[in-house]
C-alpha positions in Angstrom: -5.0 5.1 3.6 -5.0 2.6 6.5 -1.4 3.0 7.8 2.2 2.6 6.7 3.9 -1.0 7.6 7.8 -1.5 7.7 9.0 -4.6 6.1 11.8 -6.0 7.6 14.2 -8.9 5.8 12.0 -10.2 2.6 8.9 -8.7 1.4 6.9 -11.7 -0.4 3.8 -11.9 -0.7 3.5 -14.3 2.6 5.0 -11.2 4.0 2.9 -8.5 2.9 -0.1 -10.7 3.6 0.2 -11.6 7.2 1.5 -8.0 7.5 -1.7 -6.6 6.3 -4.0 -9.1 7.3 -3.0 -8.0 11.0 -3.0 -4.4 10.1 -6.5 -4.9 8.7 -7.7 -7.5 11.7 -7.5 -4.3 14.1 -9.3 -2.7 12.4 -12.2 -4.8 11.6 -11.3 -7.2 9.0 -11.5 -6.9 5.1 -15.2 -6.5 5.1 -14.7 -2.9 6.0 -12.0 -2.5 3.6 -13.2 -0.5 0.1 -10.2 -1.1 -2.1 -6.4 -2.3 -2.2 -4.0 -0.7 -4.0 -0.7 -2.2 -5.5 2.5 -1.3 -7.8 3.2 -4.1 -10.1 5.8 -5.9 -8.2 5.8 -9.6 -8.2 5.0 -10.0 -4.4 2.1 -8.1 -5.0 0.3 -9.6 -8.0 1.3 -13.1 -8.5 -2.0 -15.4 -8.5 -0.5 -17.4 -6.6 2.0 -16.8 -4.2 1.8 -12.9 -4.0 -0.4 -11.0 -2.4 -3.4 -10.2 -4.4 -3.3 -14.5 -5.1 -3.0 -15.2 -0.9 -6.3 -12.8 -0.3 -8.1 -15.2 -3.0 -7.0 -18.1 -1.5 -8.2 -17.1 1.7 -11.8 -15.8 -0.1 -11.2 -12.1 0.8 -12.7 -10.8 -1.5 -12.0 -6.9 -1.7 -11.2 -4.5 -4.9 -7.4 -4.1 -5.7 -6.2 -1.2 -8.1 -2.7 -1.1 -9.5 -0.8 1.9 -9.4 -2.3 4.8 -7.5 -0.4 7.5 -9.5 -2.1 6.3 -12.4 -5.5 6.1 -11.0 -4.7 9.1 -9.1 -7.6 11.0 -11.4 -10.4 8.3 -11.6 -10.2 7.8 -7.2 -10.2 11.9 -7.0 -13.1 12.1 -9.0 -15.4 9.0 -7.7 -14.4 9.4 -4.0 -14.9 12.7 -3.9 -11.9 13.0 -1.9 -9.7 15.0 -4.5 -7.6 16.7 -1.8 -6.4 13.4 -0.2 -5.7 11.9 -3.3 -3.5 15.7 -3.6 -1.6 14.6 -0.7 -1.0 11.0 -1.5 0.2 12.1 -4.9 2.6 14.2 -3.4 3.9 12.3 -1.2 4.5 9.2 -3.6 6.3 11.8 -5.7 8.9 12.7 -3.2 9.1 9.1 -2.2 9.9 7.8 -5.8 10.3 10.6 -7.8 12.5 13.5 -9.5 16.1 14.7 -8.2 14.8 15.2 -4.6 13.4 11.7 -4.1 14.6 10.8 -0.6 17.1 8.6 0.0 16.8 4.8 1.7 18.4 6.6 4.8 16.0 9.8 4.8 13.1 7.4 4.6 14.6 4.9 7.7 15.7 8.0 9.5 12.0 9.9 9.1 10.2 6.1 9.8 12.3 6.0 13.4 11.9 9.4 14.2 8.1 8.6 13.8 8.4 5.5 15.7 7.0 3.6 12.9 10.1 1.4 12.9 
């Protein structure tokens, strides 16, 4: 996992894109990047104006799997990083999951107390 980037306003897949493609820039550009993962919203996958359709457009070409809780298995096992995968799992969980998910105002509260927003 690269980092964690606050959307603001709309999150299309012009958004995501310049939002990562920054990210990514500092970092060295997509060539060093292994893999993308996505959920299945629309701003993600469209071909065309989502964000897996804007990286084709723009010939990145770099891996994208969908869903990393379903995946969570096959990435643990071919990585060989099982205990990250462990941590990401569990975190997604209490993100998005279960009668203690957090709140939208936990998550904003924890992102500005982290000074990620």
């Amino acid at each position: 996992m690269l980092d964690l980037l606050p959307l603001h306003g709309t999150t299309k897949g012009t958004d995501i894109f310049e939002a990562v493609n920054k990210l990514v820039s500092d970092y060295g550009g997509f060539d060093k990047c292994s893999c993308i993962v996505t959920d299945g919203a629309r701003g993600m996958t469209a071909t065309e104006i989502g964000f897996a359709g804007l990286l084709k457009q723009n010939s990145i070409n770099c891996p994208m799997i969908h869903c990393i809780v379903h995946q969570e298995s096959l990435c643990g096992k071919s990585l060989r990083q099982i205990n990250v995968m462990k941590v990401a799992v569990k975190i997604t969980n209490i993100v998005r999951g279960g009668n203690r998910a957090l709140t939208h105002t936990k998550i904003r509260d924890f992102l500005a107390e982290v000074d990620a927003i």
